[in-house]
C-alpha positions as CSV (number, residue, x, y, z in Angstrom):
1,X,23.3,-34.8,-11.0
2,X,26.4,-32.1,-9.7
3,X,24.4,-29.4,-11.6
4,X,21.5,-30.3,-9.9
5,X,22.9,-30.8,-6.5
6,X,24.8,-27.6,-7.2
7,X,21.2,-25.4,-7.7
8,X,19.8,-27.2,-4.5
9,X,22.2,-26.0,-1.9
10,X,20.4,-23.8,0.8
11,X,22.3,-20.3,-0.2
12,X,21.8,-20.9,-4.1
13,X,17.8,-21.6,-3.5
14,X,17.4,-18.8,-1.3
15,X,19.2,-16.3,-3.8
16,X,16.9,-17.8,-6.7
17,X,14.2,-16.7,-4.1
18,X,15.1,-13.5,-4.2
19,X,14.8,-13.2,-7.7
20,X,11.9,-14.8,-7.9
21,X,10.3,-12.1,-5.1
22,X,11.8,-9.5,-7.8
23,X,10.5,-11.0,-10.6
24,X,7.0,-11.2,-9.5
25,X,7.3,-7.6,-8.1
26,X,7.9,-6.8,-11.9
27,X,5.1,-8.6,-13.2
28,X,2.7,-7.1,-10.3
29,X,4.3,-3.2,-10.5
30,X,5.1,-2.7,-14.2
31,X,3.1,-5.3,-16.4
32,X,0.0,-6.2,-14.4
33,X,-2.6,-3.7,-15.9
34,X,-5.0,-4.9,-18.1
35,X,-3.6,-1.9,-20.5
36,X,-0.3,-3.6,-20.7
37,X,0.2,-7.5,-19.8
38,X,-2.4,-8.1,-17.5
39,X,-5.2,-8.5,-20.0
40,X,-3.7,-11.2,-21.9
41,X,-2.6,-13.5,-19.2
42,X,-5.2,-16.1,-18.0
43,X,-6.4,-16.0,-14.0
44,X,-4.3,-18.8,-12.8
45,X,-1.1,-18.0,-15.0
46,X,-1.3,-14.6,-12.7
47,X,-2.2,-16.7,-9.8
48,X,1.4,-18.6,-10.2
49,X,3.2,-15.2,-10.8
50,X,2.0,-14.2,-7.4
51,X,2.6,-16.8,-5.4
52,X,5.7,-18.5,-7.1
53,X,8.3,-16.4,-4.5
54,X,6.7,-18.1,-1.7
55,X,7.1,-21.6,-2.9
56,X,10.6,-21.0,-3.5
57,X,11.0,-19.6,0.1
58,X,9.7,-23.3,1.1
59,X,12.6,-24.8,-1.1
60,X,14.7,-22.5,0.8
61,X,13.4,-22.6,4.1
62,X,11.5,-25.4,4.2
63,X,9.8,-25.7,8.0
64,X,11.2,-22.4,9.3
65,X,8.8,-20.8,7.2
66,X,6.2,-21.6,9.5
67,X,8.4,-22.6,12.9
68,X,11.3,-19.4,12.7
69,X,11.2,-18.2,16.2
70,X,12.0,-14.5,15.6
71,X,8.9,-14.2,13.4
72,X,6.8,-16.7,15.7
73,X,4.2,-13.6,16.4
74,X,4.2,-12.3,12.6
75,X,3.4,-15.6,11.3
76,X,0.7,-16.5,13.5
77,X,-1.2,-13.6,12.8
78,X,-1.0,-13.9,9.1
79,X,-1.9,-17.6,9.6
80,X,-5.1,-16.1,11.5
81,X,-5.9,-13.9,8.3
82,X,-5.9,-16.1,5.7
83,X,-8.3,-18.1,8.0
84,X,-10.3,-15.0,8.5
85,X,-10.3,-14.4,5.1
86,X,-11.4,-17.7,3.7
87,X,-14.1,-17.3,6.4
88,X,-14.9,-13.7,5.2
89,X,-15.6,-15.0,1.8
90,X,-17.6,-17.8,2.9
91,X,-20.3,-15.4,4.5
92,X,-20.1,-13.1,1.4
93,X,-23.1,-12.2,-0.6
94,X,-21.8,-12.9,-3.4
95,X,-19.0,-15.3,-3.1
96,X,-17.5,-15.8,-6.5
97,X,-16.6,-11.9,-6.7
98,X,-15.2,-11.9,-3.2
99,X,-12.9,-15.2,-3.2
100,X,-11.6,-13.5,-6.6
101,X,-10.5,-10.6,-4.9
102,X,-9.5,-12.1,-1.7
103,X,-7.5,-14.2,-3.2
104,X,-5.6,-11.4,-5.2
105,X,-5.3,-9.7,-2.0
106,X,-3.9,-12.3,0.2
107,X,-1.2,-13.6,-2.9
108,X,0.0,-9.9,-3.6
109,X,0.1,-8.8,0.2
110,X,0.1,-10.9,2.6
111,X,2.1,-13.8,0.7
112,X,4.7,-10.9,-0.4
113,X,4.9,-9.9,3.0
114,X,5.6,-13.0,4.6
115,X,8.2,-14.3,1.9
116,X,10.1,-10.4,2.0
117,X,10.2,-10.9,5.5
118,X,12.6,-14.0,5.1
119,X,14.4,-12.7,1.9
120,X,15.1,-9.4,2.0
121,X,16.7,-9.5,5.4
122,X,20.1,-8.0,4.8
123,X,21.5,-4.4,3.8
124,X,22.6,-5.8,0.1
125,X,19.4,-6.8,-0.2
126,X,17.1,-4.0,1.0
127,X,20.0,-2.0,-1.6
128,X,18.6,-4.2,-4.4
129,X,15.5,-3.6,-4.0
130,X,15.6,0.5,-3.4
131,X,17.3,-0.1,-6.8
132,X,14.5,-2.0,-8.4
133,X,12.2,0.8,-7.0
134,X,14.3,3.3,-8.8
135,X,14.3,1.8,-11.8
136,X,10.2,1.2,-11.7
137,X,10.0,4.5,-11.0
138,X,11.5,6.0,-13.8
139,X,10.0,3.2,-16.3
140,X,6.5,4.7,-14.9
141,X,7.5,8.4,-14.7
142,X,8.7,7.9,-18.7
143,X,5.7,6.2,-19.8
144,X,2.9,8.0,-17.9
145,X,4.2,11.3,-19.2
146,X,4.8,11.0,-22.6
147,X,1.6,9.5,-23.2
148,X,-0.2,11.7,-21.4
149,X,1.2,14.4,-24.2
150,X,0.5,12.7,-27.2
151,X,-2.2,14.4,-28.8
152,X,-5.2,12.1,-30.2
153,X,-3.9,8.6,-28.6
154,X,-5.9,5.7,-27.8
155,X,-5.9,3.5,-25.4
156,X,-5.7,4.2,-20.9
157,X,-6.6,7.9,-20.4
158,X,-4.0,9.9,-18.6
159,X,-2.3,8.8,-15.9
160,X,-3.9,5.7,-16.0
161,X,-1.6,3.0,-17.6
162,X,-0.5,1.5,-14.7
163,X,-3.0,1.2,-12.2
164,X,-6.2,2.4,-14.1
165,X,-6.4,6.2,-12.0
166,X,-4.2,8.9,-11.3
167,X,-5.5,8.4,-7.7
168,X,-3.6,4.9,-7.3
169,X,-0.8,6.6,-9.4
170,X,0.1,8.8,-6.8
171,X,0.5,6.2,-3.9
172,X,2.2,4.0,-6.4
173,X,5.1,7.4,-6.5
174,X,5.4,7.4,-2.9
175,X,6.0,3.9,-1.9
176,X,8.7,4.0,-4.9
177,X,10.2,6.7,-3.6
178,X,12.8,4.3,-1.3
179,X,14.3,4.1,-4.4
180,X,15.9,7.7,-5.1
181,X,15.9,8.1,-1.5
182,X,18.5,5.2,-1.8
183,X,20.4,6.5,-4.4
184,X,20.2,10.5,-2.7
185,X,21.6,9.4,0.5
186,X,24.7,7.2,-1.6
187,X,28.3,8.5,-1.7
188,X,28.2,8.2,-5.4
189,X,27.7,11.9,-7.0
190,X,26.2,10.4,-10.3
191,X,23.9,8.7,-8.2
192,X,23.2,11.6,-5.8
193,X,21.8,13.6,-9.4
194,X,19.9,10.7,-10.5
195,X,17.8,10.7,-7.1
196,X,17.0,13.9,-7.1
197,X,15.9,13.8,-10.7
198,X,13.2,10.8,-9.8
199,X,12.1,12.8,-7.2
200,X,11.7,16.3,-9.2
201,X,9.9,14.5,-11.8
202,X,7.8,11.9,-9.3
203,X,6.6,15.4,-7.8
204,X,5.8,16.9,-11.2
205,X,3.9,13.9,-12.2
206,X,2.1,13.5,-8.7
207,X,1.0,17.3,-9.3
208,X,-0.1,16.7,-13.0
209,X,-2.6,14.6,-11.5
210,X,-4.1,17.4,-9.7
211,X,-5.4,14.9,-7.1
212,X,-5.9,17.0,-3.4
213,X,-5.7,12.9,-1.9
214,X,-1.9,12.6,-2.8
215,X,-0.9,16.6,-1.9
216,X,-1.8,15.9,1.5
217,X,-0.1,13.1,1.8
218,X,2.9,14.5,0.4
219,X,2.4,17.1,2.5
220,X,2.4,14.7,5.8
221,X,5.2,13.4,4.4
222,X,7.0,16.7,4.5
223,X,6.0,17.9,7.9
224,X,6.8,14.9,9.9
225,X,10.6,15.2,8.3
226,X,11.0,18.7,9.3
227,X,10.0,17.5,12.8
228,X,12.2,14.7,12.5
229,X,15.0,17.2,11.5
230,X,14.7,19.1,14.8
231,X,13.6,16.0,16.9
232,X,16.9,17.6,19.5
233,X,14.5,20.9,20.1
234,X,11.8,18.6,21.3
235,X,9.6,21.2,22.8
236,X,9.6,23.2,19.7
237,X,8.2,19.9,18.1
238,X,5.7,19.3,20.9
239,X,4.4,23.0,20.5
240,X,3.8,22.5,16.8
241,X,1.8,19.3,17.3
242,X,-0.2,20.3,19.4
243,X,-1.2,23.6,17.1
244,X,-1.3,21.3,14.0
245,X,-3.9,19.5,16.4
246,X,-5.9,22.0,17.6
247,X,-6.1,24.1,14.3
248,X,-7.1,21.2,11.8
249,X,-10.3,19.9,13.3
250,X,-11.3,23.7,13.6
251,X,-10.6,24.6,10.2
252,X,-11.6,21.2,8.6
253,X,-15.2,21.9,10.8
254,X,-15.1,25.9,9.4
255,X,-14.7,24.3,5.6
256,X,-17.0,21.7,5.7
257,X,-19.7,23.9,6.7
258,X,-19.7,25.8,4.0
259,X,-19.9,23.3,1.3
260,X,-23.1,23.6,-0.8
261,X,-24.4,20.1,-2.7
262,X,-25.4,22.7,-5.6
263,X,-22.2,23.2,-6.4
264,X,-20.3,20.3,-8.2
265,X,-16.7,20.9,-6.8
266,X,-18.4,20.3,-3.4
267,X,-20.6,17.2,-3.7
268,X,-17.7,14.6,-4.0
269,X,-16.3,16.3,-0.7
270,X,-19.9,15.9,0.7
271,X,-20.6,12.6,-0.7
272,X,-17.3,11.5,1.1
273,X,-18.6,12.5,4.4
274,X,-21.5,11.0,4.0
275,X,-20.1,8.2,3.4
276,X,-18.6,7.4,7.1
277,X,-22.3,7.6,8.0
278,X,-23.0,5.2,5.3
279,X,-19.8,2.8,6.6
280,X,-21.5,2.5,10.3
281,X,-25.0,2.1,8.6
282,X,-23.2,-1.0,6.9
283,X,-20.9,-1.8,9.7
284,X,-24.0,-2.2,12.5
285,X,-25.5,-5.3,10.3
286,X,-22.4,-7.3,10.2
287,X,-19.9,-6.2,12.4
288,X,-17.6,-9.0,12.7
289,X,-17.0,-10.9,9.7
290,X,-18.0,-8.2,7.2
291,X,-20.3,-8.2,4.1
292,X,-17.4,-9.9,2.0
293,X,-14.3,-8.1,0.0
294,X,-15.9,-6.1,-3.6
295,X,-19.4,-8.2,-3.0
296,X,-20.9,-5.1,-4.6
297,X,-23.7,-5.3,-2.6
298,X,-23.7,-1.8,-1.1
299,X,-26.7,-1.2,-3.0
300,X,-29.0,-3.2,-0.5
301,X,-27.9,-1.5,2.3
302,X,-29.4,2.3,1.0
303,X,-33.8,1.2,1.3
304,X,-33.3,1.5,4.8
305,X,-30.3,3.9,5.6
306,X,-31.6,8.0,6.2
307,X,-29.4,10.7,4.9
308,X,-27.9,12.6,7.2
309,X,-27.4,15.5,4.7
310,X,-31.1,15.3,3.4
311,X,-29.9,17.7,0.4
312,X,-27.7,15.1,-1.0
313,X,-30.1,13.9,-3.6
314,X,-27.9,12.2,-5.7
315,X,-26.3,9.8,-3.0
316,X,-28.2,6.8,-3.4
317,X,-27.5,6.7,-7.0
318,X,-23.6,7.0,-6.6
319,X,-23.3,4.5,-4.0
320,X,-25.5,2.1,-6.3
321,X,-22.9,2.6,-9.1
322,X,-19.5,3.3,-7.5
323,X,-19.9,0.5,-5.1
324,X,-17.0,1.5,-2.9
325,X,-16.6,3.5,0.6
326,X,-13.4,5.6,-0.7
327,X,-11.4,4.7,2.1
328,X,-9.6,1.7,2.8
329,X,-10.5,1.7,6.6
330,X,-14.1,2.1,6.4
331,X,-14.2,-1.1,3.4
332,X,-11.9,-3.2,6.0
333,X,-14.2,-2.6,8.7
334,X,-17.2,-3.1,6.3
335,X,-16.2,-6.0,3.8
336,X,-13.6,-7.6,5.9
337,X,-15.0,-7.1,8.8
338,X,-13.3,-6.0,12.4
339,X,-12.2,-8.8,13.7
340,X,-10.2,-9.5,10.1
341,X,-9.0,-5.5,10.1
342,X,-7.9,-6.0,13.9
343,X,-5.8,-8.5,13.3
344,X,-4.5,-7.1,10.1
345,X,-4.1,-3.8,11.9
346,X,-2.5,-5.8,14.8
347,X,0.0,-7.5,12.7
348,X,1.3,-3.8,10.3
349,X,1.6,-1.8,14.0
350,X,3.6,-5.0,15.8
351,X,5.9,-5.1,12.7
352,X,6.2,-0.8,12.6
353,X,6.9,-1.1,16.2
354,X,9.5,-3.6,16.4
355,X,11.0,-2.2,13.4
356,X,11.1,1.5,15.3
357,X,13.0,-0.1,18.5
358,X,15.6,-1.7,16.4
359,X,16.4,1.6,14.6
360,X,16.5,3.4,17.6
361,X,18.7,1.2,19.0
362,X,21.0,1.0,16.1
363,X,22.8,4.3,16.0
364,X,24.6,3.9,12.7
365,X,21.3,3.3,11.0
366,X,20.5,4.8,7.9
367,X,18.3,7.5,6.8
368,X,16.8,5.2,4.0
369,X,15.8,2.7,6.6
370,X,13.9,5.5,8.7
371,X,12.1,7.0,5.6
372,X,10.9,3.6,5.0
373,X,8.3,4.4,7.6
374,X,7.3,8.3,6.3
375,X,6.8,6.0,3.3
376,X,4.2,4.2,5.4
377,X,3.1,7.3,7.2
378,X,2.1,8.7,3.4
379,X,0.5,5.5,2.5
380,X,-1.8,5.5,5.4
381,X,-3.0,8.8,4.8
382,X,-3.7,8.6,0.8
383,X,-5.7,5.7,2.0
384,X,-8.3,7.7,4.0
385,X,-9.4,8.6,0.2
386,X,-9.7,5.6,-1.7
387,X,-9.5,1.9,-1.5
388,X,-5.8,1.2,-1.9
389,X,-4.9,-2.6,-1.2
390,X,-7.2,-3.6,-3.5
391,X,-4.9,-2.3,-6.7
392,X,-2.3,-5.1,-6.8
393,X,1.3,-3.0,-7.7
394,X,0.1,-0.9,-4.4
395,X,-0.8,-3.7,-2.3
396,X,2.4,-5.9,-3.3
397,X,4.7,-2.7,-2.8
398,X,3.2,-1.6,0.8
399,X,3.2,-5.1,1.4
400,X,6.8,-5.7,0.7
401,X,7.8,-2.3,2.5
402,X,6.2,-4.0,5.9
403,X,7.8,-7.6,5.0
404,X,11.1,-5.7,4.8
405,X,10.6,-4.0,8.1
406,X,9.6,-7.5,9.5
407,X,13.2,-9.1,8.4
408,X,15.1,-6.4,9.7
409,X,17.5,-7.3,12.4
410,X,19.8,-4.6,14.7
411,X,22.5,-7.5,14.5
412,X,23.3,-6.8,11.2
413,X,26.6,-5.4,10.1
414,X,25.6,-2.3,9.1
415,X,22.3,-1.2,7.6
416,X,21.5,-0.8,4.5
């Protein structure tokens, strides 16, 4: 009975938390592809894996999970989501796919979210878990390149271990990156070389996978920390923003124009733009609640949609077998709808901006805690090209980022 009373105290329960939010991380970043654990574990064993941290966080907690005060806003609106989403699902075409995937969604975002938010609300912590980024980084770096050099292997092509594409790969990299960013900005000299060694080889295996998606958000990345570098000479930085913004569109326009749909290279480009057109085709017949998250039902939509690039033959028949929009916010607007993506939208910008003041306001903050949102800014942008959330190590990692942003406080001691 003292052992037991002993592991039921408040402090122990919450550290076990913790561990459990780790754990699972593990599980969801490292062993969930169906090339590794994933395939041999059954639907509800994974189910438990997912949603085990915030259980425990009740055990901790108990009512405050729902009733803390400083989160009061937070956990309203990710009260209103999982409502919306159960609703979402409800008026999906096909119902048994989307409550599958919903459900996967909610337990390795939104759930990880809202228990990081209570449990990794300290600088030790936030430390811990830049470490456990570190070390999943290099476990992925290791395994992705050696057996993407071993001649005549079988199994997950290259890149592809992990989270089935390179494309996923690359997001995966940058939302890991707190990690050696952790250990580049320590006092420790060993650790200092270790960092930058993640980070060389991240880079090396992000441009192995020759995907233009991730350059460009590396290269986002990079540009909004050289402004942040000479944020002092802020008319210089005003200057350059407003070139960046005036050259893109007109060089983006000057590009696109020029891409011919007989040449192979250029139909993905073009099948991606026409895919916006697509999105609003979708969008107009259910703009609200959505058409239900991976329904696959994208195929019914193209009888009565007109191309607007009538030389895109082959459209139709990519959108029949592809089944996705390529972009995270045209397949929240279309399968979860926008009054879901609003909210959800709502709740990652409240949590960003409240997480901004508090930096600002805390001059001895880190520079780990404000990369933390150019990891964010890199996230967004590699979303544009494909459908992110819905690979469970990326969802539970951005998801976990944002919860971590939600539980920081300016009171603390120091940051970590």
């Amino acid at each position: 009975m003292k052992y037991l009373s002993h592991i039921f105290q408040p402090p122990l329960l919450n550290q076990l938390a913790f561990y459990s939010l780790l754990g699972s991380g593990f599980y969801i970043v490292l062993l969930w592809s169906p090339n590794i654990l994933g395939g041999h574990l059954s639907f509800w064993t994974q189910i438990v894996i997912y949603i085990f941290p915030w259980l425990m966080l009740w055990l901790a907690y108990s009512w405050q999970v729902i009733t803390a005060k400083e989160h009061r806003l937070e956990i309203i609106l990710m009260v209103v989501i999982i409502i919306l989403g159960i609703v979402n699902t409800s008026l999906s075409g096909a119902g048994s796919r989307s409550i599958d995937n919903m459900r996967t969604f909610l337990l390795t975002g939104l759930f990880a979210l809202w228990a990081s938010m209570f449990l990794i609300n300290n600088p030790r912590r936030r430390q811990m878990f830049d470490w456990f980024c570190a070390g999943s980084l290099g476990v992925i770096i290791l395994v992705e390149m050696i057996l993407s050099v071993i001649p005549g292997k079988y199994g997950p092509g290259a890149f592809e271990v992990f989270v089935l594409h390179p494309i996923p790969l690359g997001t995966l990299i940058i939302l890991l990156s707190s990690g050696p960013v952790r250990l580049i900005v320590s006092k420790n000299s060993t650790a200092k070389l270790l960092g930058w060694l993640l980070v060389l080889l991240g880079g090396s295996l992000i441009f192995l996978t020759h995907k233009r998606g991730t350059w460009l958000a590396l290269a986002a990345m990079l540009a909004i920390s050289m402004l942040y570098l000479v944020r002092r000479r802020k008319y210089l930085v005003i200057s350059i923003c407003l070139a960046i913004a005036l050259i893109l569109p007109l060089e983006a326009q000057r590009r696109f124009a020029r891409l011919d749909p007989n040449i192979a290279h250029h139909v993905s480009i073009l099948h991606r733009l026409e895919l916006y057109n697509f999105a609003l085709h979708i969008w107009k017949t259910h703009p609200f609640m959505g058409i239900g998250l991976r329904s696959f039902t994208h195929a019914q939509y193209l009888p009565d949609y007109h191309l607007r690039n009538q030389e895109l033959h082959e459209f139709p028949q990519a959108v029949a077998k592809l089944q996705t929009l390529d972009n995270m916010l045209l397949t929240g607007l279309v399968e979860f709808g926008t009054v879901m993506t609003v909210f959800y939208l709502g709740l990652v910008i409240f949590i960003l901006a409240k997480y901004c003041r508090r930096l600002r306001s805390w001059p001895e903050s880190s520079p780990s805690d404000w990369y933390r949102v150019l990891v964010l800014l890199g996230f967004a942008i590699h979303s544009l090209t494909y459908d992110s959330l819905l690979f469970p190590p990326v969802n539970w990692l951005f998801h976990v980022q944002v919860g971590i942003m939600a539980g920081y406080y300016a009171s603390d001691t120091a940051p970590g």
